[in-house]
Structure formats: structure tokens, C-alpha cells
C-alpha positions as CSV (number, residue, x, y, z in Angstrom):
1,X,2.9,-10.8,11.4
2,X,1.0,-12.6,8.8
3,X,1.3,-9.5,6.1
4,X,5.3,-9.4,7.4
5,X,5.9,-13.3,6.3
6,X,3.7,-12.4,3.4
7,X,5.6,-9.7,2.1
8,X,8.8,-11.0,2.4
9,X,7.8,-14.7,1.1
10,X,6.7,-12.5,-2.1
11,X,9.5,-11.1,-2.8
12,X,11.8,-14.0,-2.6
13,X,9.6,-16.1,-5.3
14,X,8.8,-16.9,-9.3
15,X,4.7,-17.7,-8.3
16,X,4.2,-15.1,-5.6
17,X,0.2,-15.2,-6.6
18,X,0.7,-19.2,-4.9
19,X,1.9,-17.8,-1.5
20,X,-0.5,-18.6,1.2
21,X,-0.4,-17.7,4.5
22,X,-2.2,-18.2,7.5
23,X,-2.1,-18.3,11.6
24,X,-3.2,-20.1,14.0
25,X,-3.4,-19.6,17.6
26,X,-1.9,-22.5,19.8
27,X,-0.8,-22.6,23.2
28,X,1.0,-19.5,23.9
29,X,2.1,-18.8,21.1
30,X,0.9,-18.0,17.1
31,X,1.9,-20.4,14.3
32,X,2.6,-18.8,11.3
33,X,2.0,-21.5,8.3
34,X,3.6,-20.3,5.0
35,X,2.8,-22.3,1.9
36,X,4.6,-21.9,-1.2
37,X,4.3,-23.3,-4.9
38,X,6.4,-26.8,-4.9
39,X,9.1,-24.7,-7.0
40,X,9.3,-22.4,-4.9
41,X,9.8,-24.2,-1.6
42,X,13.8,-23.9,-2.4
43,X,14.3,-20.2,-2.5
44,X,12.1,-19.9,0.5
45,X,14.1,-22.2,2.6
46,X,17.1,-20.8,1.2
47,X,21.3,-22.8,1.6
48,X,21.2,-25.0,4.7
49,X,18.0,-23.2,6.0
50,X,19.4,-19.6,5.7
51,X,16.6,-17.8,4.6
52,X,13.8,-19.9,6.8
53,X,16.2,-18.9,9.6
54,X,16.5,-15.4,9.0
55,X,12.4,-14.9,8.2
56,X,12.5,-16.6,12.0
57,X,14.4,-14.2,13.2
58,X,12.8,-11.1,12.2
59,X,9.4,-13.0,13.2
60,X,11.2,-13.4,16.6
61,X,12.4,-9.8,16.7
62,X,9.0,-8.5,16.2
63,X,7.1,-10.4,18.2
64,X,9.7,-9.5,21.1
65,X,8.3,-5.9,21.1
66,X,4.3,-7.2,20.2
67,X,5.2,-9.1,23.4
68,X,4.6,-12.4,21.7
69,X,5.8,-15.7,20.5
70,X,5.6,-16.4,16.4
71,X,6.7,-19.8,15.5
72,X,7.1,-20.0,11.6
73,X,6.1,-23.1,9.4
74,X,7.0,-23.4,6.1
75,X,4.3,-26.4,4.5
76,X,4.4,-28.3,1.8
């Protein structure tokens, strides 16, 4: 999943060499933390959350047949 939020975070960015991410295992589910450059944060969250909400639902959707939970944040 991380190389999926990777990939995609990439391509919707000016600094895609200032994308980090990283996750982390908690309860039972994996937190996938996405840090972008401070410009950047904008086009990754996208109008009213659009884009944030559509990353979290194709983390959703794949983690349905990975039989998983991914829970994506996007840091500062």
C-alpha cells in the first residue's frame, strides 16, 4: 500500500522528490502517513477533501481484498 499512496501522491505534485511515506502498524489496522512539501499539501488534499477522499478510497478498496484495514494520513 505504501508504493500505491506513493505513486499516486507523485503524480499529483510540483516536488514529488519531497513525498514521504511511511506505515505504521496500530491496532488492527495500518496507518498510512503521507507527507508532502508545504506547497504541495493543496493538490494532495484536493476541493473540499476530494482527492484525500478518493486516495482513501482506493486504499479502502484494496485493502478489502488484502483483507485489511489502511487508514490514510496526510501530515504536515
Amino acid at each position: 500500500m505504501k508504493e500505491l499512496v506513493e505513486l499516486i501522491a507523485k503524480a499529483l505534485v510540483d516536488h514529488p522528490d519531497e513525498v514521504n511515506v511511511k506505515e505504521v502498524e496500530r491496532d488492527q489496522k495500518t496507518v498510512v502517513e503521507l507527507r508532502v512539501a508545504p506547497g504541495d499539501l493543496g493538490k494532495v488534499i484536493g476541493r473540499q477533501g476530494r482527492t484525500a477522499r478518493a486516495i482513501r478510497t482506493i486504499l479502502a478498496a484494496s485493502g478489502t481484498k488484502l483483507k485489511k484495514r489502511f487508514v490514510l494520513e496526510i501530515l504536515e
